[in-house]
C-alpha positions in Angstrom: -30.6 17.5 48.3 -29.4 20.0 45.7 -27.8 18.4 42.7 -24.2 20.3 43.8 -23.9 18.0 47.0 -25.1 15.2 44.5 -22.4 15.6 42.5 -19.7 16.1 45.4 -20.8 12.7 47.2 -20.9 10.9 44.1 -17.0 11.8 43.2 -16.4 11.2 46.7 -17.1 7.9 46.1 -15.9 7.7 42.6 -12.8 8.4 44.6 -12.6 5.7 47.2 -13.7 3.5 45.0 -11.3 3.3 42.9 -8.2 4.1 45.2 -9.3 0.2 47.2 -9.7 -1.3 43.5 -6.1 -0.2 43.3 -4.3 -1.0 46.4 -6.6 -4.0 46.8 -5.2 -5.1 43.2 -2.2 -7.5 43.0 -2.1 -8.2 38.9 1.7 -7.1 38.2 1.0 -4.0 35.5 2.6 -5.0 32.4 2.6 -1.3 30.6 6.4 -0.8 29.8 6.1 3.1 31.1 4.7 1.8 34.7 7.1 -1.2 35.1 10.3 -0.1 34.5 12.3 -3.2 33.7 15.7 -2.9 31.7 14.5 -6.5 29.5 11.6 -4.8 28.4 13.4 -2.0 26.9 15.9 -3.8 25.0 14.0 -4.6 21.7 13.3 -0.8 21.9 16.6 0.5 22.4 18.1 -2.1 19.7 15.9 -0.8 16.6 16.1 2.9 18.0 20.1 2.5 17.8 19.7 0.8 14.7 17.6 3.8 13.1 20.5 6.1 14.9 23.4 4.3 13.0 21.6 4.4 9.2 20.5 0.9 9.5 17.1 -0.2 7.9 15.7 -2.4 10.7 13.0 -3.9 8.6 15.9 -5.6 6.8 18.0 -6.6 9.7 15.0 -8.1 12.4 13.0 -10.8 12.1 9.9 -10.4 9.7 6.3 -10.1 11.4 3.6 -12.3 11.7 2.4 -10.7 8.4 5.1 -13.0 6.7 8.7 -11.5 5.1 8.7 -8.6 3.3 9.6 -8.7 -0.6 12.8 -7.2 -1.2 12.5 -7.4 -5.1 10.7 -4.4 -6.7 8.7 -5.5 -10.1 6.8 -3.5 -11.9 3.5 -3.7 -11.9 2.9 -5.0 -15.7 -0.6 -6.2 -16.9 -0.7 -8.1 -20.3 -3.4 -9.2 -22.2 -5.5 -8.6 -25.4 -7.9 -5.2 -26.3 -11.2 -5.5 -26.3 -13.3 -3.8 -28.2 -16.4 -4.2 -30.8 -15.0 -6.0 -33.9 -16.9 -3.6 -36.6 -15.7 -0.4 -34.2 -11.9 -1.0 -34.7 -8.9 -1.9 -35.7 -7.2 -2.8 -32.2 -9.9 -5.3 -31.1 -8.2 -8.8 -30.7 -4.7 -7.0 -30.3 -1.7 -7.8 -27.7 -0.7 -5.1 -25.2 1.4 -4.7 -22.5 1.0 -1.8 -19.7 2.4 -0.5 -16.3 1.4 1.9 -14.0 3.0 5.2 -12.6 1.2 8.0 -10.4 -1.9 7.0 -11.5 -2.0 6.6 -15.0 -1.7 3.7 -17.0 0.8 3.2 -20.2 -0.4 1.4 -23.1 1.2 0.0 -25.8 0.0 -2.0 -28.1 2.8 -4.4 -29.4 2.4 -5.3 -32.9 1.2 -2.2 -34.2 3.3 0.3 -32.3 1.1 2.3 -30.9 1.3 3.9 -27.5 -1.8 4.8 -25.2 -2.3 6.8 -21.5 -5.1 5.6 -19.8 -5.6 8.7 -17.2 -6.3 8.2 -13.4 -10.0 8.4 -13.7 -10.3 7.1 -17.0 -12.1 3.8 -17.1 -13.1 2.9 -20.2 -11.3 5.2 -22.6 -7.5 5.8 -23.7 -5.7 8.8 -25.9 -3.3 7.7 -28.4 0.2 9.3 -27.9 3.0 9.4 -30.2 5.5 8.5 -27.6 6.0 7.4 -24.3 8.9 8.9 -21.4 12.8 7.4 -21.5 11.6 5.6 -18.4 8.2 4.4 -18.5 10.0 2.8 -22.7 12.5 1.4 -20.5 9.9 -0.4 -17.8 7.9 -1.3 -20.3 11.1 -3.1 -22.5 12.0 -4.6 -19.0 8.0 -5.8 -18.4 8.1 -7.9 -22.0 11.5 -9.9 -20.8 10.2 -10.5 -17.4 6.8 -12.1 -19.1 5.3 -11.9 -14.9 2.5 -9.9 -15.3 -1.1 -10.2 -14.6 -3.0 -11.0 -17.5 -5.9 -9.6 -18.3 -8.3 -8.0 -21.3 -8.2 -4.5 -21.4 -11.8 -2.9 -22.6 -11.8 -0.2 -24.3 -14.7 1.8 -25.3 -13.3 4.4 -26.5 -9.9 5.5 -27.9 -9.3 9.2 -28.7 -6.9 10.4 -31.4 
């Protein structure tokens, strides 16, 4: 036989196949675009008319398996002590307190009032700045009251000027 009539038969029976799997099948389907029931659609319809009105549903339906969402916003703060080689410099030993925004990370050191960037791909070093933003000053005042931050050792291995 030539592969052409191969291929025919073969779909042929591809065909039958599965048109008696189908009507020899009694499993209800349970896909909500086959079944068309009206109680399937109503968690659908409620968040769609929720989004219509301005409403947020994540705040107004019941949280997920995943547990409930926090609704408080903290800053990400880390505090800690530098770390650096005692002979190297001055800041080994000292307090700091930092937060995070687009990438970067804002340093300052408390008790000697100096401020730091740590850049995104900066690892291990930090450029002193004289002063920070308005708002990352004012996250950073609002980081020392709250006192909830991870605490950790900052190394630094090298600190440009």
């Amino acid at each position: 036989m030539k592969d052409t009539h191969k291929g025919v038969i073969f779909l042929f029976l591809a065909v039958i196949a599965s048109s008696t799997i189908l009507t020899v099948d009694d499993r209800p389907w349970e896909m909500a675009f086959i079944n068309k029931q009206p109680e399937q659609d109503n968690d659908v319809t409620l968040i769609q008319s929720q989004i219509l009105a301005g409403l947020d549903p994540t705040e107004n339906t019941q949280s997920t398996a995943a547990g409930p969402a926090s609704r408080k916003i903290k800053p990400t703060c880390i505090k800690g002590v530098i770390a650096r080689d005692k002979t190297a410099d001055l800041f080994d030993g000292e307090p700091y307190a930092s937060v995070k925004r687009a990438g970067n990370t804002y340093i300052e050191i408390t008790q000697k009032n100096t401020y730091m960037i740590k850049g995104k791909f900066q690892t291990q070093s930090a450029s002193v700045v004289t002063q920070f933003p308005d708002d990352i000053n004012h996250e950073l005042q609002l980081v020392k009251r709250i006192g909830d931050c991870i605490n950790l050792s900052l190394y630094l291995a090298k600190i440009k000027y």
